[in-house]
C-alpha positions in Angstrom: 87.0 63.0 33.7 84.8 61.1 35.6 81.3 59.9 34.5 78.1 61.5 35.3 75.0 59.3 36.3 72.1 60.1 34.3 68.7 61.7 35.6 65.6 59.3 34.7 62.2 60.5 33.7 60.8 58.7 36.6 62.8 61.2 39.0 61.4 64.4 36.9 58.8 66.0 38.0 56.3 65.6 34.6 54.5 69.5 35.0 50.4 68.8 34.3 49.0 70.5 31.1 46.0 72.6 30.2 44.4 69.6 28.3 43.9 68.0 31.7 41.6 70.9 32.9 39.3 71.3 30.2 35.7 70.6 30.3 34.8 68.4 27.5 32.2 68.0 25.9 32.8 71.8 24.5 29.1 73.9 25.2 29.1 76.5 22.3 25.8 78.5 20.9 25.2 80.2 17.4 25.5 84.0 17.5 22.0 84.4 17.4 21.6 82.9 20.9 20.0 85.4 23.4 21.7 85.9 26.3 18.9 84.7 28.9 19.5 81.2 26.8 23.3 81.2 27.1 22.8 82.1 31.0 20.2 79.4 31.2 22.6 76.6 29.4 25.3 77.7 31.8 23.4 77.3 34.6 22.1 73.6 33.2 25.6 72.8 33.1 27.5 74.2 35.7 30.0 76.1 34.2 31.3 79.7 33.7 31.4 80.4 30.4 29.9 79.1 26.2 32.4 79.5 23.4 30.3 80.9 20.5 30.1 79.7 16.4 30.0 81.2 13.2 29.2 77.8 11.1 32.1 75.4 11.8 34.1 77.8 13.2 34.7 79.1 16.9 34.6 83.3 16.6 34.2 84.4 20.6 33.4 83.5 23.9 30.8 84.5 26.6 31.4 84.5 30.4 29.7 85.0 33.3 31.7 88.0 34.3 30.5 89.2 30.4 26.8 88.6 31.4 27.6 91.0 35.1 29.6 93.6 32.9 28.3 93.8 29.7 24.4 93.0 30.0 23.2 93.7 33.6 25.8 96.6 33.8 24.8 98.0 30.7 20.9 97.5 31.0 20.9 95.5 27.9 17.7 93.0 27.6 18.6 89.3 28.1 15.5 88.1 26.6 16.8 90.2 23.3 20.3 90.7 23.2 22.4 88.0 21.0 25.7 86.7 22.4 27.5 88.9 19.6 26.6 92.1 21.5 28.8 90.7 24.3 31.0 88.1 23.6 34.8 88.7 23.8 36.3 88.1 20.4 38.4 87.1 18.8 38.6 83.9 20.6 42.3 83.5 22.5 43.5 79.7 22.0 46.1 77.5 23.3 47.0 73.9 22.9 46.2 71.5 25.2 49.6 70.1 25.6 51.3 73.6 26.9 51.9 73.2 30.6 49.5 74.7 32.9 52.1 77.2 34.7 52.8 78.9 30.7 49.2 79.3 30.2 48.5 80.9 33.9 51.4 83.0 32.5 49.8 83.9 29.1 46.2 84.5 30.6 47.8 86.8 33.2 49.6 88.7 30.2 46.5 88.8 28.2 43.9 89.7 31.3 41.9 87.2 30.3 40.0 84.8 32.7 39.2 81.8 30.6 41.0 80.2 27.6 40.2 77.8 24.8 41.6 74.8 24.4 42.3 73.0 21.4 43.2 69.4 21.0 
């Protein structure tokens, strides 16, 4: 039997993960936030969507697409309407250290268009 050279790390290709992509520091609101101050912080900030907390602990998450859908389509009041009323709970989370191509997977699964990360 003859011997078979080893493959070495440095000639695998190493896959990115998810940790690499997310936006840190995290931007989360209480649930009593109003939408037109969730829209506002997003806008600050540059970025699509505002995970939202119940004390300590993460319970949804508010998008843009959320703010087209579920306030503007619905006629709801921005000035009024709490992220609760719209926010997609319960909040879907992955680890950070799950390659990027299983979490495109998962999201496409799930229909979802953005994704916690924890650390």
């Amino acid at each position: 039997m003859k011997h078979k050279t080893h493959t070495f790390a440095k000639e695998e290709k190493i896959e990115e993960t998810i940790g690499e992509y997310m936006t840190s520091p995290v931007q989360s609101v209480t649930g009593d936030t109003t939408i037109l101050e969730v829209s506002q912080l997003m806008a600050e900030k540059n970025i699509g969507s505002v995970l939202v907390k119940n004390g300590a602990e993460f319970v949804g998450i508010i998008t843009e697409r959320d703010l087209t859908r579920k306030v503007i389509g619905q006629g709801l009041d921005p000035k009024t309407t709490p992220v609760t009323e719209t926010m997609s709970s319960p909040l879907i989370a992955l680890d950070g250290d799950q390659p990027v191509t299983e979490a495109n997977q998962f999201m496409a699964k799930h229909k979802i268009r953005h994704l916690a990360v924890t650390v």
